[in-house]
Each structure stands twice: as structure tokens, then as C-alpha cells.
C-alpha positions as CSV (number, residue, x, y, z in Angstrom):
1,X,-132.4,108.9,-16.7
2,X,-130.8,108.3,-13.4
3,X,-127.2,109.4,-12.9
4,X,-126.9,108.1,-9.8
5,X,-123.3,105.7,-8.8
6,X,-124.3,102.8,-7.1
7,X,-122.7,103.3,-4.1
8,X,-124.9,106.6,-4.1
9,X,-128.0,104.3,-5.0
10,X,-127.2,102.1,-1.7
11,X,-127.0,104.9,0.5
12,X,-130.1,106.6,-0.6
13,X,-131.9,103.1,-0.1
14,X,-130.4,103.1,3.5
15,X,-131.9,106.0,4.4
16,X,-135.5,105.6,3.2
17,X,-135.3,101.8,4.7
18,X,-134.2,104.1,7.9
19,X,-137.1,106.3,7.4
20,X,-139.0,103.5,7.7
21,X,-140.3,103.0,3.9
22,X,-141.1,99.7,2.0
23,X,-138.8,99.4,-0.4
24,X,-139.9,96.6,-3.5
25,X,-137.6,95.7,-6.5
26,X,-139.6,96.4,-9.1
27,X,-140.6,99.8,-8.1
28,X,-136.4,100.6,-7.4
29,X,-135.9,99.3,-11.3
30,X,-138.2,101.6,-12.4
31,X,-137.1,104.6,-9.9
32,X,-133.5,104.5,-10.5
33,X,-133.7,103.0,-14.1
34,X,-131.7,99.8,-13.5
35,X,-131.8,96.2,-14.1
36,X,-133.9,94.1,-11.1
37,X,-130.2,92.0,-11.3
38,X,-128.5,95.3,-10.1
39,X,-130.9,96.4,-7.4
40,X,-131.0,92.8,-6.0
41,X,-127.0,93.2,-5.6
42,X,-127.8,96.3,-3.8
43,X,-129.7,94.5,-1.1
44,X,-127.7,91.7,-1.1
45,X,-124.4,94.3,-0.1
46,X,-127.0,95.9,2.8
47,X,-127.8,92.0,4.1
48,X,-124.2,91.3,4.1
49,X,-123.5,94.1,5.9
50,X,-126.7,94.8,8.5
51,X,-127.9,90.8,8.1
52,X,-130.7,91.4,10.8
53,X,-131.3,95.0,9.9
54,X,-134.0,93.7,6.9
55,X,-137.4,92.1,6.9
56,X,-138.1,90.5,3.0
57,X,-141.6,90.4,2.2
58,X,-141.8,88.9,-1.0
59,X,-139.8,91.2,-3.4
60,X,-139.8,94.2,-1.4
61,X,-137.8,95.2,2.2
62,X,-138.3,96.9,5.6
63,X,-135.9,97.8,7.9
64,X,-136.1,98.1,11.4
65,X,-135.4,101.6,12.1
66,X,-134.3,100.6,15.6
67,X,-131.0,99.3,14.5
68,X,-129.3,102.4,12.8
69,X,-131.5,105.2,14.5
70,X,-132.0,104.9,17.9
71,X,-128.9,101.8,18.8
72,X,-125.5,101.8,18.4
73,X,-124.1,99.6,15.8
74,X,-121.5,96.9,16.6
75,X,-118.0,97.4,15.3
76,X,-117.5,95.4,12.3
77,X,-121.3,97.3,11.0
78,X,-120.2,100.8,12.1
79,X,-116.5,100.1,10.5
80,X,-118.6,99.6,7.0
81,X,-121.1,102.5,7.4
82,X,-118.5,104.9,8.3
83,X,-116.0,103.7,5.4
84,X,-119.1,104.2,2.9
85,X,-119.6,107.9,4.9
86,X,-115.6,108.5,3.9
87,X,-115.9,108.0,0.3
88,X,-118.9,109.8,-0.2
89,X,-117.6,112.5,1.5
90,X,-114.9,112.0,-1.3
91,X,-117.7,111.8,-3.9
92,X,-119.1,115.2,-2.7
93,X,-122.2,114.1,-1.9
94,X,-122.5,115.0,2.1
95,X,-125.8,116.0,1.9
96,X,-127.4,112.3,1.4
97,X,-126.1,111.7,4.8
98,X,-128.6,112.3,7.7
99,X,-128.0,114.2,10.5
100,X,-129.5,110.9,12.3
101,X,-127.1,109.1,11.0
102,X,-123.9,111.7,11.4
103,X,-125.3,111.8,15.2
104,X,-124.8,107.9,15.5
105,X,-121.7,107.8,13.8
106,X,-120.3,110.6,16.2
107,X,-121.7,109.4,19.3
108,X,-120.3,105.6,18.4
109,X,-117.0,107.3,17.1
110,X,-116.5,107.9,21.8
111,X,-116.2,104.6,21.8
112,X,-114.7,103.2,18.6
113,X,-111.8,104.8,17.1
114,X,-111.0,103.2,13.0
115,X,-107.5,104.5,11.8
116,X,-108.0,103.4,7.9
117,X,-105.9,104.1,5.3
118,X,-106.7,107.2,3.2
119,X,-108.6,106.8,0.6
120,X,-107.5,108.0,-3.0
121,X,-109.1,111.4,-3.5
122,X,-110.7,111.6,-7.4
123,X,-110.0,115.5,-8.6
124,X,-112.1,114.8,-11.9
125,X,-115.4,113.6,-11.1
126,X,-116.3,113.9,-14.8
127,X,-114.3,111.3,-15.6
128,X,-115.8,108.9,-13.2
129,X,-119.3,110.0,-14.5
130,X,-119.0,109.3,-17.8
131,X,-117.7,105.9,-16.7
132,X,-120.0,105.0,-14.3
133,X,-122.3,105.8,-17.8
134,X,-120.4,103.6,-19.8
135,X,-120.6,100.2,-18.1
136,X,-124.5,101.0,-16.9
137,X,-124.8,101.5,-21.2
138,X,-122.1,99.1,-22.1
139,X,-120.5,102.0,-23.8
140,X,-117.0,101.4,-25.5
141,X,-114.8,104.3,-24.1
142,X,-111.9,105.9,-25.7
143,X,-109.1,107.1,-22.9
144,X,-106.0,108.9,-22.1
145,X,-103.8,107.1,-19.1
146,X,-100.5,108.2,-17.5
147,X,-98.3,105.8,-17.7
148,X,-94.6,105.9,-15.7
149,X,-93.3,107.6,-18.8
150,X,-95.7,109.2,-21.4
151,X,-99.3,108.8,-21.6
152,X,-100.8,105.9,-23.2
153,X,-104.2,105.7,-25.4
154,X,-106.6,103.0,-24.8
155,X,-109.7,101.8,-26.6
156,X,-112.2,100.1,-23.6
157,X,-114.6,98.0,-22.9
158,X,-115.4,99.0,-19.2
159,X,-116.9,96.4,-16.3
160,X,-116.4,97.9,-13.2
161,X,-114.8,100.3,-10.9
162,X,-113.8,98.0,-7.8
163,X,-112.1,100.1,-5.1
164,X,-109.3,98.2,-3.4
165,X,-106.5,99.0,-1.3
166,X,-107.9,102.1,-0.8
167,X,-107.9,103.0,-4.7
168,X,-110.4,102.9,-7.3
169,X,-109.7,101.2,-10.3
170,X,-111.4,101.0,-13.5
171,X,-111.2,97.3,-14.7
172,X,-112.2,96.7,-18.7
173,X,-110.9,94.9,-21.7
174,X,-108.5,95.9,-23.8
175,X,-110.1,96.3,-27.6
176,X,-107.4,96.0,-29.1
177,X,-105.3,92.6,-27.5
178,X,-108.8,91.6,-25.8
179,X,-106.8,92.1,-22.4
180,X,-108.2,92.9,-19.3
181,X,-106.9,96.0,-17.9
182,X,-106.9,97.9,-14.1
183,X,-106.7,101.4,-13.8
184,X,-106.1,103.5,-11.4
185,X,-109.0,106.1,-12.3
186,X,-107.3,109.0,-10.6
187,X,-104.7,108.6,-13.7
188,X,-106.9,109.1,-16.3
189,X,-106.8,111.8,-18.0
190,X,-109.0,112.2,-20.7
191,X,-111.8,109.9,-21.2
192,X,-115.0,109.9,-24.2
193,X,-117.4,107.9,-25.4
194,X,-117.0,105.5,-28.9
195,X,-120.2,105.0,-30.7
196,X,-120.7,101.6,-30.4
197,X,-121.8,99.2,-27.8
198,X,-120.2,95.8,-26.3
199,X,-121.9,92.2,-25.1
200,X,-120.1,91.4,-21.6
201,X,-118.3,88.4,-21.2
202,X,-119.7,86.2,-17.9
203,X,-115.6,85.1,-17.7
204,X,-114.7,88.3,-17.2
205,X,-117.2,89.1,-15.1
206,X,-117.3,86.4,-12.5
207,X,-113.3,87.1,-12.6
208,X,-113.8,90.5,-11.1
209,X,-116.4,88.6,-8.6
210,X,-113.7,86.6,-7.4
211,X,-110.8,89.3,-7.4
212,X,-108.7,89.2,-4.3
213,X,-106.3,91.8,-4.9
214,X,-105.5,94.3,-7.6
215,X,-102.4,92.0,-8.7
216,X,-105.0,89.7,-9.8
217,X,-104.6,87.7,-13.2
218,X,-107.6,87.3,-15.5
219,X,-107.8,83.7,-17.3
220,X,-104.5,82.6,-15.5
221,X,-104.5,78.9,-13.7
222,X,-104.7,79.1,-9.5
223,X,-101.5,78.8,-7.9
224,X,-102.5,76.6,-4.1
225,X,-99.9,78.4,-1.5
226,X,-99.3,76.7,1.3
227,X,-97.6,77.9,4.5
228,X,-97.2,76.8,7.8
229,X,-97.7,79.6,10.5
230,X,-96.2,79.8,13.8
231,X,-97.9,79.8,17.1
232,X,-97.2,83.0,18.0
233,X,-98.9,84.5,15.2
234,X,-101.3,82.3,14.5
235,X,-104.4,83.7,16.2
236,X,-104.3,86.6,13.5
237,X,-104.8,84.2,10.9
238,X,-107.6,83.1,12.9
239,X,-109.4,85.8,13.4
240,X,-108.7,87.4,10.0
241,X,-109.0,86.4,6.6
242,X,-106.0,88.2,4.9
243,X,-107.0,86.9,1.6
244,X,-110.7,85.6,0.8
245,X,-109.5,82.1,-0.7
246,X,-107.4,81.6,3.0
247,X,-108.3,78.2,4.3
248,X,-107.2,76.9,7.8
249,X,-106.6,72.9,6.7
250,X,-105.0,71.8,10.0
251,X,-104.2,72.4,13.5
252,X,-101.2,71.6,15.4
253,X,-101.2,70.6,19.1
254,X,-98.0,73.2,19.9
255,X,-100.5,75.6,18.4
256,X,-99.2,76.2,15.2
257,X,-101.4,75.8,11.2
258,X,-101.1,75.3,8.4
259,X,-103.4,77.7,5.5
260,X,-103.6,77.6,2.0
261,X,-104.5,80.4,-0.5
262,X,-105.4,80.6,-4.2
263,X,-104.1,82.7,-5.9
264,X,-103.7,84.0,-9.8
265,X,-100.1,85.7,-9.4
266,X,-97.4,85.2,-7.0
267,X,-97.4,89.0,-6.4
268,X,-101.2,88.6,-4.6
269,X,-99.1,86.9,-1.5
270,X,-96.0,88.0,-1.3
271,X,-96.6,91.3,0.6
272,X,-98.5,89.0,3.4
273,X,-95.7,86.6,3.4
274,X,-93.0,89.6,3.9
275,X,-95.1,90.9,6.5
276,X,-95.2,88.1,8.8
277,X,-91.7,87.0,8.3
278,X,-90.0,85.0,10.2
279,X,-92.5,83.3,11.7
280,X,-93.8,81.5,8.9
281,X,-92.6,78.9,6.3
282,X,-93.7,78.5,2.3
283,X,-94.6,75.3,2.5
284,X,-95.2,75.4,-1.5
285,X,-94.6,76.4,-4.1
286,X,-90.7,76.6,-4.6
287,X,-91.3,79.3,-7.1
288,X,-92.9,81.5,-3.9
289,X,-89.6,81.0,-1.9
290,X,-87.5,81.9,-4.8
291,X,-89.3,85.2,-5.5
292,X,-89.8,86.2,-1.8
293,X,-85.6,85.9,-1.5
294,X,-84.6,87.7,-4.3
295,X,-86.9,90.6,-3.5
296,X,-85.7,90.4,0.0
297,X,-82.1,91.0,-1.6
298,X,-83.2,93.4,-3.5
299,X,-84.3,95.8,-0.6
300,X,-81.5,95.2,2.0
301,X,-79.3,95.8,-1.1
302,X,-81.0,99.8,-1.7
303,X,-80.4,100.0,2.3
304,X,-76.4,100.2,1.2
């Protein structure tokens, strides 16, 4: 039985598509002991990423070895390869890494320079093994959480671990109140398996699909947020999405546009909206305006 994560899984099949092997789905299934659902996500992450790096020949892939080996990457594909470099070496697993590919990395790092965040460091990687064991199995899990002020016991169905904003979170549903939870995994602090098995629920996971943030609501109506942005600011809403629902729905001569988000909670925008104050308006909704002000008073008021 393969114990392997799947970010672990990914990079292993990046470096034997580098060595130049033909990779075919049904073969991966049976190597790594997965579903042929999961291992087509797995090339679909790798196409997103390096889109002209593959060649599909029926169900199996080649890569051109050209494109990691002996070229540099461009930015935006060495930003991702070095971010999944950073939490492997998290994950203690340095040795999957090629000296090829540390070479590139290096050499590209004289000429590109990414200052990321730092990524939550996992002490127990027990815990996230037994996890990661759970959702491949659809285990139920029984768990041990800090909470701010005494540990709390949870009964699980886990999903997935999602890493965002630079921490990994486990999201599953509540047994109990048939909530979904996030957790940060670095505060578990116990964790074992129930004896029984769970069916997932296609909401919940085409929820997690669409999750923007971590503030993100399950089974909550969209709130549209509307704001107008200022000239002066408005290229970087251009050239970046800050959330993936933004939308640019018009363009104003002096320079200035107008976006719209989608959102679950009013918490999953109001960092943004801080952030680029004042140089943009809430166009909608009210409610927006009303909770960016008061939590505006709120911190000039600890400032006395």
C-alpha cells in the first residue's frame, strides 16, 4: 500500500517525466494504489503549471526534458516549482529532489529572487500521516484540537488538506452537527482512527473546489461585492487576481474600474479592501461598508 502524500506523488512524477519516462494512467493507479480520478488531477496540476512541458498520447504522458533540465524556467513556473521545493523540504523529503533540478533552481534563483511568506512548519508528521490515510480510505477520525482556551474533541469526516495562506488546514465535517470544519493541522494534537467508513458528499466537495480563502462559508448564499478602484491603483487589479471570483466589468476613460467578487463571508474581502484603502470605494453591499468602519475603529482605538 502506497503511503505516499500527493504532493509527494506529483513530484516523483516530475522527475521520471524529466527522466524522460512514459508515464500512462493506468499503470500510475496501479503503482501508487490510487483512483485513475486522482492521478488525472495530478496531471492536470503539472499542465496547469508547465502547460507546454507535456505531450498526451492517449492515456499516458511525456515530457520534454528540455524545459526543466537543460532551460531555465520563466518566472511564474519557477515561482511554483520552488514553492513545491519549500514545503517538501518542510515535509522532510529532500532526497526526491534532483540535484538537476536543485542546479536549475540555484542557477535561476541569480536571476529571480521570490520573498514568500513562511510556510507553517508541521512538528508531528504522524499526525498528517494518518490523515492523509483517512481521506485516501474515507476513514472517520477521532481528534484532539487546541482551541484559544482548552482543547476541544472532534469526531471527523476528513476531505482534504488545502494549504492556504501559507498554512495547512484540515477541512472535514463535523459528525456530530454535520458542519464543515478547517483546521489548522499544526494544532492538532492527538488524532486516531474510528472504525467506520464515510460516503463523501459532491457539495462538500466541489465547495472545497471553489474555496477562495480560509474564511470561506460552506452551504452559505454568494455575496456579489462591488467596488470601484482608483486609477492609481488599478493596474494591480489588472495584472493580479486577488481573489479567483475577481471580475473586471468595466473600464473608465480617466482610467479607473470597476470589479466584482463573490464571496461566501464578508471576512473573505475585507483584508483586500483595508489594504488598498483609500483609493477605492464599496460600491455594494452596505453591509461591507458598515463592517470595514467599525473594524477600522476598532484598531485606531487599541492605537490609544
Amino acid at each position: 500500500m502506497s503511503q505516499k502524500s500527493s504532493l509527494h506523488r506529483v513530484l516523483e512524477i516530475l522527475k521520471r517525466l524529466n527522466d524522460g519516462e512514459k508515464l500512462c494512467v493506468s499503470r500510475l493507479v496501479a503503482e501508487y494504489e490510487v483512483s485513475e480520478r486522482t492521478i488525472q488531477r495530478d496531471f492536470k496540476m503539472i499542465l496547469e503549471v508547465f502547460d507546454d512541458f507535456l505531450i498526451k498520447e492517449g492515456e499516458c504522458y511525456r515530457g520534454y526534458k528540455k524545459v526543466l533540465l537543460n532551460e531555465l524556467l520563466q518566472g511564474s513556473d519557477l515561482m511554483m516549482l520552488s514553492n513545491i521545493v519549500n514545503v517538501f523540504d518542510i515535509m522532510d523529503n529532500k532526497s526526491l529532489i534532483s540535484e538537476k533540478t536543485k542546479q536549475l533552481i540555484q542557477k535561476s534563483m541569480e536571476i529571480y529572487a521570490f520573498k514568500s511568506k513562511p510556510f507553517e512548519i508541521i512538528q508531528n508528521k504522524k499526525i498528517l500521516r494518518i490523515i492523509e490515510h483517512a481521506i485516501r480510505f474515507k476513514k472517520e477520525i477521532e481528534l484532539t484540537y487546541a482551541g484559544k482556551n482548552k482543547n476541544n474533541k472532534y469526531s471527523i469526516q476528513p476531505y482534504k488538506i488545502i494549504f492556504l495562506n501559507e498554512n495547512f488546514y484540515l477541512l472535514g465535517k463535523n459528525i456530530n452537527n454535520k458542519y464543515l470544519l478547517r483546521l489548522r493541522i499544526a494544532l492538532i494534537k492527538h488524532i486516531e482512527y474510528s472504525t467506520k467508513i464515510f460516503y463523501k458528499n459532491q457539495n462538500i466537495d466541489n465547495f472545497i473546489d471553489t474555496m477562495q480563502t480560509p474564511w470561506g462559508k460552506f452551504q452559505k448564499n454568494l455575496i456579489n461585492i462591488e467596488l470601484h478602484i482608483s486609477n492609481n491603483i488599478s493596474q494591480y487589479f489588472i495584472l493580479k487576481k486577488y481573489l479567483p471570483s475577481q471580475k473586471i466589468v468595466k473600464k473608465f476613460k480617466n482610467g479607473d474600474i470597476q470589479i466584482t467578487y463573490k464571496v461566501s463571508d464578508l471576512k473573505e474581502i475585507e483584508e483586500l479592501i483595508i489594504k488598498w484603502l483609500p483609493h477605492l470605494q464599496i460600491v455594494e453591499p452596505k453591509e461591507l461598508k458598515d463592517k470595514v468602519k467599525k473594524e477600522l475603529i476598532y484598531r485606531l482605538n487599541a492605537l490609544n
